[in-house]
C-alpha positions in Angstrom: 187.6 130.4 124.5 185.5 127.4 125.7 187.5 124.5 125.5 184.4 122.1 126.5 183.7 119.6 123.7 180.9 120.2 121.7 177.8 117.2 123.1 175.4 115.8 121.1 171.7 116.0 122.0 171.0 112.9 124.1 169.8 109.9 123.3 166.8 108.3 124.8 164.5 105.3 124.5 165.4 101.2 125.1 168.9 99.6 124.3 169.3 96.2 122.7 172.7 94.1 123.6 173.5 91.1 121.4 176.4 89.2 122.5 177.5 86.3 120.0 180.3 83.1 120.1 180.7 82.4 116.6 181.6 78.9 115.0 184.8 78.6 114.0 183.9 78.1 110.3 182.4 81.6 110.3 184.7 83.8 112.2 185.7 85.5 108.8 182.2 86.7 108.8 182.2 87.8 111.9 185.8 89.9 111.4 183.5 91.5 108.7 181.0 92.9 111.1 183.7 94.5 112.8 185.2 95.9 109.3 181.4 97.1 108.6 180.7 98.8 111.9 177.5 100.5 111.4 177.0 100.6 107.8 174.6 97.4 107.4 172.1 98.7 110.2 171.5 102.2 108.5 167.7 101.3 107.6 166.7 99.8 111.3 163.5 101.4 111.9 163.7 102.9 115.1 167.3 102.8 115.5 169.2 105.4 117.2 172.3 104.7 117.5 174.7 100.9 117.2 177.9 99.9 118.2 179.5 96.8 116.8 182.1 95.7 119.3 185.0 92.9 119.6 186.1 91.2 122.6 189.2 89.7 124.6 190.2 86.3 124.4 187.1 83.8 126.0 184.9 87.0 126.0 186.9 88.5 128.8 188.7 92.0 129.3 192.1 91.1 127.4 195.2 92.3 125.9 194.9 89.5 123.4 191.4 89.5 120.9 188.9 86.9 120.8 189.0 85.4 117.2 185.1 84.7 118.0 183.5 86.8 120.7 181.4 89.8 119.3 178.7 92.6 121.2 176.0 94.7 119.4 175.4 97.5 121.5 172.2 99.9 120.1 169.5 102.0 121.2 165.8 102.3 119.9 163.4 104.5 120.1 160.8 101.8 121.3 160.1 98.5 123.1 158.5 97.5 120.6 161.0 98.4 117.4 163.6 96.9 119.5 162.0 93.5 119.6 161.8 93.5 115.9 165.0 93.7 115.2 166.0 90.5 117.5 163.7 88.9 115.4 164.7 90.4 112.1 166.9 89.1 109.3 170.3 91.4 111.2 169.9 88.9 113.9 168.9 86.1 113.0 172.3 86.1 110.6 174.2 86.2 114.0 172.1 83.6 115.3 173.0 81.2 112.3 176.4 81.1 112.4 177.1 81.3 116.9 177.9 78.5 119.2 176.3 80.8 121.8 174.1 83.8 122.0 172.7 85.8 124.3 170.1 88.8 123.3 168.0 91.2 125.8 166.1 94.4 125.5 166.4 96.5 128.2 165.9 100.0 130.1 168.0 102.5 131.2 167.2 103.0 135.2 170.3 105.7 135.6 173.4 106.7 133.4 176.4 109.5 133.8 178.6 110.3 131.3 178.6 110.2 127.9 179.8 108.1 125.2 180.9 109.8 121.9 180.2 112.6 123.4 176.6 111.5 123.9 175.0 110.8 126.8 171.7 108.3 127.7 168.1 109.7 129.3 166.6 107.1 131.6 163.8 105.2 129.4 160.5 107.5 129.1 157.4 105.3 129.6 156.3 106.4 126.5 159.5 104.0 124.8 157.8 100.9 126.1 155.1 98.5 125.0 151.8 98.5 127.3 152.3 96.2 129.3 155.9 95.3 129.5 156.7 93.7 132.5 160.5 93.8 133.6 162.1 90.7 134.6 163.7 91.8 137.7 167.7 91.1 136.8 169.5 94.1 136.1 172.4 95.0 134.2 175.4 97.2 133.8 177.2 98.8 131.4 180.5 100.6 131.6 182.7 102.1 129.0 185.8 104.4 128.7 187.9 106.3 126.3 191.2 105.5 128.1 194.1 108.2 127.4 196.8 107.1 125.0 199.5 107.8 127.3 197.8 105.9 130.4 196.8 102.9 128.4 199.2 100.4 130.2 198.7 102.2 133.4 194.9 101.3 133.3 195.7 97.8 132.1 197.6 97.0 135.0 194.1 96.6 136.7 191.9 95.6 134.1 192.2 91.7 133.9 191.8 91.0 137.8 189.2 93.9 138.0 187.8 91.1 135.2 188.4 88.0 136.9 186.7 89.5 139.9 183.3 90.3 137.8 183.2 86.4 136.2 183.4 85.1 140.1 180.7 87.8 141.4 178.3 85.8 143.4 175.0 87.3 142.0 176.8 87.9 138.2 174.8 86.0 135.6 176.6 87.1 133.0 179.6 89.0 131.5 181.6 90.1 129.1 184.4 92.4 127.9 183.9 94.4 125.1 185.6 96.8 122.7 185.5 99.5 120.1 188.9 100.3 119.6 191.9 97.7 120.6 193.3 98.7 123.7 191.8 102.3 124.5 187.9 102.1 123.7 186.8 99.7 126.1 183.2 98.6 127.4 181.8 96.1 129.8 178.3 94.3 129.9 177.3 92.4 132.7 174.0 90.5 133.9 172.9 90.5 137.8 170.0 88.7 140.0 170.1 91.7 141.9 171.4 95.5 142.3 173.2 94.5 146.1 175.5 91.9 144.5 176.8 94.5 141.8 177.3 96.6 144.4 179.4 94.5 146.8 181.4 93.6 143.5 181.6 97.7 142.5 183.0 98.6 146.2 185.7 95.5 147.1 188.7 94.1 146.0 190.0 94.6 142.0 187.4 96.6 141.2 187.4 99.1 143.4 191.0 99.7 143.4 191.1 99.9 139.6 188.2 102.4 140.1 190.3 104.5 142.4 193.6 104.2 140.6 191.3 105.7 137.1 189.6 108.6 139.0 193.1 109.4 141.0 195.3 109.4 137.6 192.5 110.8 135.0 192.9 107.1 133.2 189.6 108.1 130.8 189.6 110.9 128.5 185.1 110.1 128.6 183.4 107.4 130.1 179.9 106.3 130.8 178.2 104.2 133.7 174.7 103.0 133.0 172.0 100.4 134.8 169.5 99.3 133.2 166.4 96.6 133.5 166.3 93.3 131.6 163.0 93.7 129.4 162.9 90.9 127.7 166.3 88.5 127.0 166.2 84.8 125.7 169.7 83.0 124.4 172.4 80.3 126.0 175.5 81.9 127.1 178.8 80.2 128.5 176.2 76.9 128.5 173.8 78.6 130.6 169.7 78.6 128.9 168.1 82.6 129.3 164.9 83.0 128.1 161.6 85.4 129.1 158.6 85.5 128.3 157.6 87.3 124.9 156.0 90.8 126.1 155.1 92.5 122.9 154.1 91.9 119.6 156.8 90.6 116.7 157.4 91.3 113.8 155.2 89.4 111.2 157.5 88.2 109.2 160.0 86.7 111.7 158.5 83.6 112.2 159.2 82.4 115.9 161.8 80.1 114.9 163.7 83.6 115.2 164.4 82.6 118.5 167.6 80.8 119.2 167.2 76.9 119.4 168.9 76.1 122.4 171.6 74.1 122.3 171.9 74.1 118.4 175.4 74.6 118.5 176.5 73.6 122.2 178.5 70.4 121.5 181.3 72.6 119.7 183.5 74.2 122.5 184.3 77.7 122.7 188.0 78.1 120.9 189.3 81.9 121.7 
């Protein structure tokens, strides 16, 4: 009897990641995101696959939730799709009601693993616009199925694996995410280079968190993907990203799709 778990067929083209601080007044939107999942993004042309994710408290990796901190996670079949949906009326909604919000299209370089039993090709040329010129920052994304019984094992290294990301010479950006409280976790991160990740991924917290999961068989699946920034434009933690606009937009999403910066920068971040 094969005891393998049945895979999905693979998915393959860009990913889109959408990272949002929401007001205070609207956090009971934003808990409904997280009670909707995927439901409102059924008719995305071009989408492949979405993941609405919370967050721990100030965006970090957390026991204790983020009343405001939110991630959108998905994967389209082209550059070019994917750029209409940041400037469609799914985003923009986000937009209207975040302190702070940061949104890139990117390419998958490498990945290993699989999540949902799913793994990611590397982006096929064919996926992108002609031209589209990369940005030269890279990211990361990491997540994990952590086994039930192990869960406070794991999170005995989590928070200063964490701490250690944020302080990263060469980390632009990061943030914890999650499916699932405690045991469906995911992390995003921004860098000005693939050396500085990798000085973070092989010292200190990290790496001794990365032993203690492979030594004591932490993740029940996990997936490990880098990836190149496309395009990305947004504030985040008071810090202005923005690129150039590489393909075409949608029609009708005006270019006040785009986030004004600073619209909502005077009102501090509360959880």
């Amino acid at each position: 009897m094969n005891s393998q778990p049945q895979l999905h067929d693979p998915l393959s083209g860009v990913v889109v990641v959408v990272l949002a601080d929401f007001l205070r007044q609207h956090q009971g939107w934003g808990w409904l995101r997280l009670v909707a999942g995927s439901a409102p993004y059924k008719d995305v042309p071009g989408l492949t696959s979405v993941k609405v994710m919370g967050s721990g408290h100030g965006g970090g990796f957390s026991l204790r939730p983020s009343a405001t901190h939110q991630g959108l996670i998905c994967t389209f079949t082209h550059f070019d799709l994917a750029m209409k949906f940041l400037g469609s009326s799914w985003v923009q909604a986000y937009r209207d009601r975040a302190r702070e919000l940061w949104a890139g299209v990117l390419s998958v370089q490498s990945a290993r693993g699989h999540w949902d039993k799913q793994a990611w090709l590397a982006t096929a040329p064919d996926a992108l616009a002609d031209p589209v010129a990369a940005q030269g920052l890279f990211a990361v994304l990491t997540r994990a199925s952590i086994v039930p019984t192990k869960t406070m094992a794991f999170w005995r290294y989590a928070p200063a694996a964490q701490a250690g990301l944020g302080q990263s010479e060469g980390c632009l950006l990061s943030m914890g995410l999650g499916e699932a409280p405690l045991v469906r976790q995911c992390t995003f991160s921004l860098w000005q280079h693939q050396a500085a990740m990798l000085q973070y991924a092989h010292q200190g917290a990290h790496q001794l968190a990365s032993a203690a999961a492979y030594k004591h068989q932490f993740f029940s699946e996990s997936m490990f993907v880098r990836m190149q920034v496309l395009h990305m434009s947004g504030v985040w933690q008071g810090r202005v990203f923005d690129a150039p606009k590489t393909a075409a937009r949608d029609d009708s999403a005006a270019s006040s799709r785009e986030p004004v910066v600073g619209l909502h920068a005077l009102e501090p971040s509360h959880v």
